[in-house]
mmJSON file of the N, C-alpha and C atoms, coordinates in Angstrom:
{"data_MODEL":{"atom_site":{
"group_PDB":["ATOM","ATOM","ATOM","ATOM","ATOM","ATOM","ATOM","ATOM","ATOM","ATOM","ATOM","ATOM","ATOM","ATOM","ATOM","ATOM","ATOM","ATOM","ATOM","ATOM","ATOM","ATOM","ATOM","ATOM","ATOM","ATOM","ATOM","ATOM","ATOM","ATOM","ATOM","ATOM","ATOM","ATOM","ATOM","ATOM","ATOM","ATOM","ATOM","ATOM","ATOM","ATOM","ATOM","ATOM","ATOM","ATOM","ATOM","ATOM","ATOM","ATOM","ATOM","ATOM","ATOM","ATOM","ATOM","ATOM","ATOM","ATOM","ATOM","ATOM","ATOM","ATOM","ATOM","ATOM","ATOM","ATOM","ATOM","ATOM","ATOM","ATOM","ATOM","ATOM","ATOM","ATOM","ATOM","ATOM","ATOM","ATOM","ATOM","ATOM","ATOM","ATOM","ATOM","ATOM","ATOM","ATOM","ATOM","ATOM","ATOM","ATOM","ATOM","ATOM","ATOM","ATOM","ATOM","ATOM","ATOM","ATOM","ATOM","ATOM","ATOM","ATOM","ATOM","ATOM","ATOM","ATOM","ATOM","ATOM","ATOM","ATOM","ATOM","ATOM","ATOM","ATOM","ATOM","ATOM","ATOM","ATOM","ATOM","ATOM","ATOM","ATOM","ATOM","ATOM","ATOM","ATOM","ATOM","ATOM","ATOM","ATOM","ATOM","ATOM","ATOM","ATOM","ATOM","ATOM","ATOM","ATOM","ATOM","ATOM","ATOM","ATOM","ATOM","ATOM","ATOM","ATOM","ATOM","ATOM","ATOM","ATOM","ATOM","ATOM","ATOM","ATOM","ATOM","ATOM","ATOM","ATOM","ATOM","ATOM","ATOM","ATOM","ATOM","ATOM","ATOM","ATOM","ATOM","ATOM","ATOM","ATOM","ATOM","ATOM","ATOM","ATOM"],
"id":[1,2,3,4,5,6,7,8,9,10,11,12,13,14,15,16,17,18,19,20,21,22,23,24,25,26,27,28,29,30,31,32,33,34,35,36,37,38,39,40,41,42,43,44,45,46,47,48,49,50,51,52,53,54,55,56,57,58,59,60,61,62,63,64,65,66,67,68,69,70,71,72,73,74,75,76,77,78,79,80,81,82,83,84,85,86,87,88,89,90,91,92,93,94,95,96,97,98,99,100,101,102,103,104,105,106,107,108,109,110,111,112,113,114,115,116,117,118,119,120,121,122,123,124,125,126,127,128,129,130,131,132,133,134,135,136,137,138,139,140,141,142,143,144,145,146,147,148,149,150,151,152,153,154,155,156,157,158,159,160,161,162,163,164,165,166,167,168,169,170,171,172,173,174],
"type_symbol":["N","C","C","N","C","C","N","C","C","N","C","C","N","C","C","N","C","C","N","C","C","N","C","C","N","C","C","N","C","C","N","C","C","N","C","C","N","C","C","N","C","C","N","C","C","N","C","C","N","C","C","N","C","C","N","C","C","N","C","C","N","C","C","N","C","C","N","C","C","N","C","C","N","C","C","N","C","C","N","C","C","N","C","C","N","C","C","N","C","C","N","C","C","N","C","C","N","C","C","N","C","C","N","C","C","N","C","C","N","C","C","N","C","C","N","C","C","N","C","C","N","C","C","N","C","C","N","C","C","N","C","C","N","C","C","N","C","C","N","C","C","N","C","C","N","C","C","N","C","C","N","C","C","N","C","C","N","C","C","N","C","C","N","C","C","N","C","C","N","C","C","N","C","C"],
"label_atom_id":["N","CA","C","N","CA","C","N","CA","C","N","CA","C","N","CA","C","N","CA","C","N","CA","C","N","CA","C","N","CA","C","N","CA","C","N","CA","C","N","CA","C","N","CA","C","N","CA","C","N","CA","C","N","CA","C","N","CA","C","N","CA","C","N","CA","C","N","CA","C","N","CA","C","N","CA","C","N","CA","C","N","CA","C","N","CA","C","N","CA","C","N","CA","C","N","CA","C","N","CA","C","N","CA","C","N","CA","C","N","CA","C","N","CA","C","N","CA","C","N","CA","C","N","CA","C","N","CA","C","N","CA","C","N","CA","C","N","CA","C","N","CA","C","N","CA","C","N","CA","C","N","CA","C","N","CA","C","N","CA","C","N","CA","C","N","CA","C","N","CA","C","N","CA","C","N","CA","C","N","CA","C","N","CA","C","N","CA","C","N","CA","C","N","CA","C","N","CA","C","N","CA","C"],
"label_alt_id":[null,null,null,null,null,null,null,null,null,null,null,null,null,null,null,null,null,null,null,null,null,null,null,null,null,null,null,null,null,null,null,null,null,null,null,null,null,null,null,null,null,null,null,null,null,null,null,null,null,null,null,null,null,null,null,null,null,null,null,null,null,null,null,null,null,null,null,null,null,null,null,null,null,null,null,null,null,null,null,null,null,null,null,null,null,null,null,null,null,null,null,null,null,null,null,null,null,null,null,null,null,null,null,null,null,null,null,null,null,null,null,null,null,null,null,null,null,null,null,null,null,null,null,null,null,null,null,null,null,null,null,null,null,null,null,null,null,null,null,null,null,null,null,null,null,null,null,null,null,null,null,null,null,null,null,null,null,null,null,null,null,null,null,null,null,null,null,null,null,null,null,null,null,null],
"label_comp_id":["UNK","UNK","UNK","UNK","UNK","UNK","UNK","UNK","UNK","UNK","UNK","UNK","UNK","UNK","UNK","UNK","UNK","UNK","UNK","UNK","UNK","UNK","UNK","UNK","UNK","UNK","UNK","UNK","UNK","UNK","UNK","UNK","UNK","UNK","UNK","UNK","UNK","UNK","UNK","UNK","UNK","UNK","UNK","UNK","UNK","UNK","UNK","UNK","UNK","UNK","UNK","UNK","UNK","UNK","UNK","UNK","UNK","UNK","UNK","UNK","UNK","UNK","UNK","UNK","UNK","UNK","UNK","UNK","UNK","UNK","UNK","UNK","UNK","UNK","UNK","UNK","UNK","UNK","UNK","UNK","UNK","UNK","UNK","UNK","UNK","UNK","UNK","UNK","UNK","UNK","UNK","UNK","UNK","UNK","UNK","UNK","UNK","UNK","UNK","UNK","UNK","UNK","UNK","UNK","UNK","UNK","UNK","UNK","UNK","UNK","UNK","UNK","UNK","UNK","UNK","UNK","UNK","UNK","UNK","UNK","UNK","UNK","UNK","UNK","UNK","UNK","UNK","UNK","UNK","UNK","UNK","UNK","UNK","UNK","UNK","UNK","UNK","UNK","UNK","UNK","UNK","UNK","UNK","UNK","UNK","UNK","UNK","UNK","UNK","UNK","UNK","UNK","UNK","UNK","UNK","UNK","UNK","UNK","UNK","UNK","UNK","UNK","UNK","UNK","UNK","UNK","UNK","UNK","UNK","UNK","UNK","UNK","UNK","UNK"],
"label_asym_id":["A","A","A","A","A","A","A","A","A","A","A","A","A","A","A","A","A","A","A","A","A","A","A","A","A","A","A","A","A","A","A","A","A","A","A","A","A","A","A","A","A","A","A","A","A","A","A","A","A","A","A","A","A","A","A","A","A","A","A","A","A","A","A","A","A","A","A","A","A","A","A","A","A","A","A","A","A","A","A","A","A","A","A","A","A","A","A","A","A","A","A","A","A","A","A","A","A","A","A","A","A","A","A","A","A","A","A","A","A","A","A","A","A","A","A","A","A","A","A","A","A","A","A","A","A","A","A","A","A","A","A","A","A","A","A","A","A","A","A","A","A","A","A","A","A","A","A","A","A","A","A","A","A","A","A","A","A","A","A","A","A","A","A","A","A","A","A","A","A","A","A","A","A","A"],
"label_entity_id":["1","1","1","1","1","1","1","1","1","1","1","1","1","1","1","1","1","1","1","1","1","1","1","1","1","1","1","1","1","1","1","1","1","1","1","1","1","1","1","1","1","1","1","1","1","1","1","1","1","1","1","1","1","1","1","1","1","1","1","1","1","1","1","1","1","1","1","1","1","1","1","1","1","1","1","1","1","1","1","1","1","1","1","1","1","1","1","1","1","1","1","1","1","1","1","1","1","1","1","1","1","1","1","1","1","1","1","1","1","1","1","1","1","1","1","1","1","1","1","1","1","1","1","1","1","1","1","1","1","1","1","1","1","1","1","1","1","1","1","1","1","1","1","1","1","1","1","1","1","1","1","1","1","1","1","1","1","1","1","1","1","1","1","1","1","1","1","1","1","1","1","1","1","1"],
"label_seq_id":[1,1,1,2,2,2,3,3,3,4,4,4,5,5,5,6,6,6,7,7,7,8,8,8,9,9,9,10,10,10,11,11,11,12,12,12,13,13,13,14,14,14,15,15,15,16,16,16,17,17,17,18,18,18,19,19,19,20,20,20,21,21,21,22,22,22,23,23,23,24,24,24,25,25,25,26,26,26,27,27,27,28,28,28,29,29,29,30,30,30,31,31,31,32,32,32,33,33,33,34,34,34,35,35,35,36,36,36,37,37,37,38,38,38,39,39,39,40,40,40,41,41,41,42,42,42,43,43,43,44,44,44,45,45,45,46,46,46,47,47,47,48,48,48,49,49,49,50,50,50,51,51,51,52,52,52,53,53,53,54,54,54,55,55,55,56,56,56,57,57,57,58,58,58],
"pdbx_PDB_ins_code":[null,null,null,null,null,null,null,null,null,null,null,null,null,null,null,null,null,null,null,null,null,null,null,null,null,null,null,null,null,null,null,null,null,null,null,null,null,null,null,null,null,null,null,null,null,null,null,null,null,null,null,null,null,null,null,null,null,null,null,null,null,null,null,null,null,null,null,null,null,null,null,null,null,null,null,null,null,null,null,null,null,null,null,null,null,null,null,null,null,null,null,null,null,null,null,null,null,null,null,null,null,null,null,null,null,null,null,null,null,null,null,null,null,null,null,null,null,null,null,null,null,null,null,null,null,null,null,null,null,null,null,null,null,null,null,null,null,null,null,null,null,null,null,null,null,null,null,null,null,null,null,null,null,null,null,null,null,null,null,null,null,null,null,null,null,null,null,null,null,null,null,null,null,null],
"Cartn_x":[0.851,0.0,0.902,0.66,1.379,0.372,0.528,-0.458,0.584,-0.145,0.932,-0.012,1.08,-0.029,0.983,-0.115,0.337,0.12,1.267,0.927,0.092,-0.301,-1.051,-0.913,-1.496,-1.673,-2.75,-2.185,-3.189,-3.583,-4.735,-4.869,-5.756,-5.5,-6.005,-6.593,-8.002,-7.94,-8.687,-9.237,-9.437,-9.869,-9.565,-9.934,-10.45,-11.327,-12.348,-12.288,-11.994,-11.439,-12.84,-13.625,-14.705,-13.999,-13.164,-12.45,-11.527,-10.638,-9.272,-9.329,-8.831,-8.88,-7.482,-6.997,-5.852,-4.996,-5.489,-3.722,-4.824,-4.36,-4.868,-3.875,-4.081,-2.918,-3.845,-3.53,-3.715,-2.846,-2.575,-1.739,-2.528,-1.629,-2.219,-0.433,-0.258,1.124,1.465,3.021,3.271,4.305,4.22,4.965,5.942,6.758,7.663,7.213,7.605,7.13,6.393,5.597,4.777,4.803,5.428,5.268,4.261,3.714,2.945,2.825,2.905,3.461,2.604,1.904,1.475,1.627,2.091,2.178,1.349,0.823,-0.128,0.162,0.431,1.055,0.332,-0.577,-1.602,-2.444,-2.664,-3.328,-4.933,-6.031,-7.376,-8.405,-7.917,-8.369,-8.278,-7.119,-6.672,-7.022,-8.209,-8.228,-9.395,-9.425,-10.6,-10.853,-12.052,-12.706,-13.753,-13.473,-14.164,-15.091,-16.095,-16.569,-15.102,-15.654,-14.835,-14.55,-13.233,-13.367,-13.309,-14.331,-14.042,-12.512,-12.542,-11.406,-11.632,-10.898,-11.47,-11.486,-12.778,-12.975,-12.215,-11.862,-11.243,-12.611],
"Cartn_y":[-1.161,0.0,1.231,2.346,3.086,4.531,5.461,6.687,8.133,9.006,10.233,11.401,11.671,12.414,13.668,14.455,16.068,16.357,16.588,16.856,18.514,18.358,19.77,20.258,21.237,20.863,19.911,19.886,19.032,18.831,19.465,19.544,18.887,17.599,16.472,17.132,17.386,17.563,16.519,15.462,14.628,13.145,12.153,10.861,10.157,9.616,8.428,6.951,6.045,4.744,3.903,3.505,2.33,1.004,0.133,-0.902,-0.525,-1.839,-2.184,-3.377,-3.725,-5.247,-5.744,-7.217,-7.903,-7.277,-6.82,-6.175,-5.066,-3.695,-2.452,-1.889,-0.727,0.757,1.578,2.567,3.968,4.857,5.382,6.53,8.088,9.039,10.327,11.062,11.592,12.576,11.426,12.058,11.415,9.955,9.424,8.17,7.929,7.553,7.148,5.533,5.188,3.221,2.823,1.778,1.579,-0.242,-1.249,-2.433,-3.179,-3.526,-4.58,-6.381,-6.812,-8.623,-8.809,-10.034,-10.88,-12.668,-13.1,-14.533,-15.403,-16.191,-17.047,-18.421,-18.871,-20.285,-20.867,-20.702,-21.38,-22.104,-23.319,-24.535,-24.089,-23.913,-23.607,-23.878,-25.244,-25.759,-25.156,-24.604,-23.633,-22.286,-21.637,-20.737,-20.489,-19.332,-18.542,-17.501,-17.531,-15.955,-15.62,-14.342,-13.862,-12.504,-12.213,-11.166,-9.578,-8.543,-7.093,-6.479,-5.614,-5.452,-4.177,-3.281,-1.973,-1.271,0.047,0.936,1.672,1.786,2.472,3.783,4.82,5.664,6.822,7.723,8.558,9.237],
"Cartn_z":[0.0,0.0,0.0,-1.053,-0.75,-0.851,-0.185,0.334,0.349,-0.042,0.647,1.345,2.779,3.511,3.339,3.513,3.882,5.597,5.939,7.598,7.381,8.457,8.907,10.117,10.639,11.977,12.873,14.042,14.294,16.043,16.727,17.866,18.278,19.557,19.839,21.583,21.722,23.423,24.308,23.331,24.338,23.502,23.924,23.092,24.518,24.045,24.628,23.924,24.396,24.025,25.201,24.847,25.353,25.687,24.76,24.909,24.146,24.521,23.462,23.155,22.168,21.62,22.005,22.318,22.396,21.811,19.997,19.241,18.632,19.035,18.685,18.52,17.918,17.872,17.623,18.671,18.573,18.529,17.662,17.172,16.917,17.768,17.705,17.417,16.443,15.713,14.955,14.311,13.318,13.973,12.218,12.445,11.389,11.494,10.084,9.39,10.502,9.811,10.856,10.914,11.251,11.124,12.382,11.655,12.845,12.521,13.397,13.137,14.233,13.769,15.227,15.0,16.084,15.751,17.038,16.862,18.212,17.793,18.213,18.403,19.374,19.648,20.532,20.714,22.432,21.137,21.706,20.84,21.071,19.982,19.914,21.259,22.249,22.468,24.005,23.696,25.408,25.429,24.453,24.375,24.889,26.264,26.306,26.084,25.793,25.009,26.231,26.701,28.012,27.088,28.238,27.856,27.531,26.879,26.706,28.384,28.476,29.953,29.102,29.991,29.363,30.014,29.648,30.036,30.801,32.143,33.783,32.933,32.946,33.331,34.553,34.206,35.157,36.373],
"occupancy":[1.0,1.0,1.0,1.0,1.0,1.0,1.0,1.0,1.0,1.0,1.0,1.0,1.0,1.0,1.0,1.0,1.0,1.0,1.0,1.0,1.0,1.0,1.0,1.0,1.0,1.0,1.0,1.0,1.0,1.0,1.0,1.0,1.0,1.0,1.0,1.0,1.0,1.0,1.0,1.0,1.0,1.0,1.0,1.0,1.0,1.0,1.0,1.0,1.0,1.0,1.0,1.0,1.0,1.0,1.0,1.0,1.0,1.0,1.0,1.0,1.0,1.0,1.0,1.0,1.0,1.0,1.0,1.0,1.0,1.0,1.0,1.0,1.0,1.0,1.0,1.0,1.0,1.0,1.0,1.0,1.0,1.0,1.0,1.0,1.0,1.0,1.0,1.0,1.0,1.0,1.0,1.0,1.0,1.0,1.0,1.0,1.0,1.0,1.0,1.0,1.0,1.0,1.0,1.0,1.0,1.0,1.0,1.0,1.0,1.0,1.0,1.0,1.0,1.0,1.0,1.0,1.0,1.0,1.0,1.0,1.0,1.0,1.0,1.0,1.0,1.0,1.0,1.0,1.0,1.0,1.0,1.0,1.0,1.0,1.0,1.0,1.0,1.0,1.0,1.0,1.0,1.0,1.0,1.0,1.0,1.0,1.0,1.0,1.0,1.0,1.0,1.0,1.0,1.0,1.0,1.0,1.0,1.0,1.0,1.0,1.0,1.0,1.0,1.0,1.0,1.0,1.0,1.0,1.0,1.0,1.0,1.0,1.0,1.0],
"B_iso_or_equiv":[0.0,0.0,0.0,0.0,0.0,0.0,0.0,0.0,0.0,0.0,0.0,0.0,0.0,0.0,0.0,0.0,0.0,0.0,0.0,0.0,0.0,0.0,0.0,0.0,0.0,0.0,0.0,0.0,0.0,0.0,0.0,0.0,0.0,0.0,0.0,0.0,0.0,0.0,0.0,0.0,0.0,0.0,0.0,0.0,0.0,0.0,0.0,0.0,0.0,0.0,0.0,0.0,0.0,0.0,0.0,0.0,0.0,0.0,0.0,0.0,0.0,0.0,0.0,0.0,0.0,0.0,0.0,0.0,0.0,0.0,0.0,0.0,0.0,0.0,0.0,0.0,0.0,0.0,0.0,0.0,0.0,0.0,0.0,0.0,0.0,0.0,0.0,0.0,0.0,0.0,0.0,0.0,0.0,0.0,0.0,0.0,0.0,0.0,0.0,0.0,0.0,0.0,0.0,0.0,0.0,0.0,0.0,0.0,0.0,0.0,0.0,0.0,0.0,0.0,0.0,0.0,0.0,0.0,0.0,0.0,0.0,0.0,0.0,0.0,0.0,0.0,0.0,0.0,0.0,0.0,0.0,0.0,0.0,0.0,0.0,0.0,0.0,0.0,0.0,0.0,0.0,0.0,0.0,0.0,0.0,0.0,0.0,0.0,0.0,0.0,0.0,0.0,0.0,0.0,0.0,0.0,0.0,0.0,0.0,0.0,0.0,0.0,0.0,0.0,0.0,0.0,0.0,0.0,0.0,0.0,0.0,0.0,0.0,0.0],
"pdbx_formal_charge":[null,null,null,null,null,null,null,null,null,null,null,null,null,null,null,null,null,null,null,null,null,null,null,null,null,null,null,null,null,null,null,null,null,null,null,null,null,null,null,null,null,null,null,null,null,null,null,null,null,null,null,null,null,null,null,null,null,null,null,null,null,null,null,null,null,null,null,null,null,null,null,null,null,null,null,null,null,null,null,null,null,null,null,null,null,null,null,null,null,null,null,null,null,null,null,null,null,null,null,null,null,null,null,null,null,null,null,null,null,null,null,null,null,null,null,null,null,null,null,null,null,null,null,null,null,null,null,null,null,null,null,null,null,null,null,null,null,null,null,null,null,null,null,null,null,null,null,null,null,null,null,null,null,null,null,null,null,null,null,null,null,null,null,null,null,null,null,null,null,null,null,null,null,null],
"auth_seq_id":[1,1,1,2,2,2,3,3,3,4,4,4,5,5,5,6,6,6,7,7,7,8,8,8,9,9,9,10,10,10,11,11,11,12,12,12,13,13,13,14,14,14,15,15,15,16,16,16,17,17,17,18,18,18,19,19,19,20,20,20,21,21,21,22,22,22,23,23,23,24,24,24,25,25,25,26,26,26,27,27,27,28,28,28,29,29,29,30,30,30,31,31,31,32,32,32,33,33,33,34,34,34,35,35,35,36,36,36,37,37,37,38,38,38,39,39,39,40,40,40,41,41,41,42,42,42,43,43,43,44,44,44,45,45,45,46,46,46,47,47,47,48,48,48,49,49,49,50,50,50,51,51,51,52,52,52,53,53,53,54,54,54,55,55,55,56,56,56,57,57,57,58,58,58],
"auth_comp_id":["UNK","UNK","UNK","UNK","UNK","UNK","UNK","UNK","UNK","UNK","UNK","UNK","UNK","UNK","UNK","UNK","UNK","UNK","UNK","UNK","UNK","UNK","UNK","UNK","UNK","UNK","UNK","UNK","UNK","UNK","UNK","UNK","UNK","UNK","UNK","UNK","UNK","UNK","UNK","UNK","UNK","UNK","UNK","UNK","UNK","UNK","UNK","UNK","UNK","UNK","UNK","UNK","UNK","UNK","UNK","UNK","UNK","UNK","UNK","UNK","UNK","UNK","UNK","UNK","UNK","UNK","UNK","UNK","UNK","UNK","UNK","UNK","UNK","UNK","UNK","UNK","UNK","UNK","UNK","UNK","UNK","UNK","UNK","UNK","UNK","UNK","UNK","UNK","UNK","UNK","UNK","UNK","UNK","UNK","UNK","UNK","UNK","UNK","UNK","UNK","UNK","UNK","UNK","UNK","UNK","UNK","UNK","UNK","UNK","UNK","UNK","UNK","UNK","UNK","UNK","UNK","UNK","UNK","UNK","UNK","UNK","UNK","UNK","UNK","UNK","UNK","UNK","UNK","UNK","UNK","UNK","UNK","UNK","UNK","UNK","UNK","UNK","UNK","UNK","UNK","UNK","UNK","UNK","UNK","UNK","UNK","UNK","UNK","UNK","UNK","UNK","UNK","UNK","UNK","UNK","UNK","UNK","UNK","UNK","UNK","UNK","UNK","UNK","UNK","UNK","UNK","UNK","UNK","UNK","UNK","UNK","UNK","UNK","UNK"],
"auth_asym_id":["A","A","A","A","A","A","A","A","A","A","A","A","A","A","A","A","A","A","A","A","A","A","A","A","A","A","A","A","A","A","A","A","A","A","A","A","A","A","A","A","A","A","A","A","A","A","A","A","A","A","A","A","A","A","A","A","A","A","A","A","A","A","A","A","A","A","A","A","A","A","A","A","A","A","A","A","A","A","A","A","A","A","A","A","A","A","A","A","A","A","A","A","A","A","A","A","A","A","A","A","A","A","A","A","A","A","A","A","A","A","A","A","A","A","A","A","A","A","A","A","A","A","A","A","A","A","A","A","A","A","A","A","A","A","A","A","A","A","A","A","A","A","A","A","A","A","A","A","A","A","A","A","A","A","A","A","A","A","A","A","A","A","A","A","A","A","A","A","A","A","A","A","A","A"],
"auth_atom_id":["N","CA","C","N","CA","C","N","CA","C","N","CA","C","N","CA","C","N","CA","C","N","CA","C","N","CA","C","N","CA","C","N","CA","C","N","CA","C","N","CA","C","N","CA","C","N","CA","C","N","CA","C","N","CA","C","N","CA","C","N","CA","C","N","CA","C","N","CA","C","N","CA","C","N","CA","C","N","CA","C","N","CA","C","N","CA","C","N","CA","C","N","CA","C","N","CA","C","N","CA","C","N","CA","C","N","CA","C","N","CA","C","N","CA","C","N","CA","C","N","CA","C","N","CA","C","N","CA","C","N","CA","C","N","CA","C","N","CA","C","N","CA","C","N","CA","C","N","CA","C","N","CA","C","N","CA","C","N","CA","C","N","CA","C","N","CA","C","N","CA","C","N","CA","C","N","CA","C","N","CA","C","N","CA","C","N","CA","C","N","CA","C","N","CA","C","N","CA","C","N","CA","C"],
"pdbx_PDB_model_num":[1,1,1,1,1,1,1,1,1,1,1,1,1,1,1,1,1,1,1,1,1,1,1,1,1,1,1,1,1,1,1,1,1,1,1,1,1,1,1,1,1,1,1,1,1,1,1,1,1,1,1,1,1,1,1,1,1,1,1,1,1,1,1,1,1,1,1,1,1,1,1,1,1,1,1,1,1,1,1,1,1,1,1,1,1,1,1,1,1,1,1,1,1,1,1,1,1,1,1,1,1,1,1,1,1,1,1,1,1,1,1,1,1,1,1,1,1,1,1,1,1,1,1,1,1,1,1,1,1,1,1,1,1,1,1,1,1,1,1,1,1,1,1,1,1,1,1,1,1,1,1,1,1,1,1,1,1,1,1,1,1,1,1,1,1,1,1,1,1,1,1,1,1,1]
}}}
């Protein structure tokens, strides 16, 4: 994929996040590269899936 951004400015005063997932990114300014890799080795059978925990509130 290739994209071209024009920076601008850019003023962030508040983000609200409900949950996060296991592999998320949130990014707020810039970035040069960007790599993300996940590996998974726990056998199907050992896996639990729980309800979402939300994100403590301040």
């Amino acid at each position: 994929m290739q994209f071209t951004v024009i920076n601008r400015e850019l003023c962030v005063s508040e983000i609200i996040a409900q949950v996060v997932s296991s592999s998320s990114l949130l990014l707020v300014g810039d970035a040069e590269t960007i790599t993300l890799a996940s590996v998974f080795d726990t056998p199907p059978e050992a896996l639990i899936i729980g309800p979402l925990v939300p994100v403590s509130l301040r």
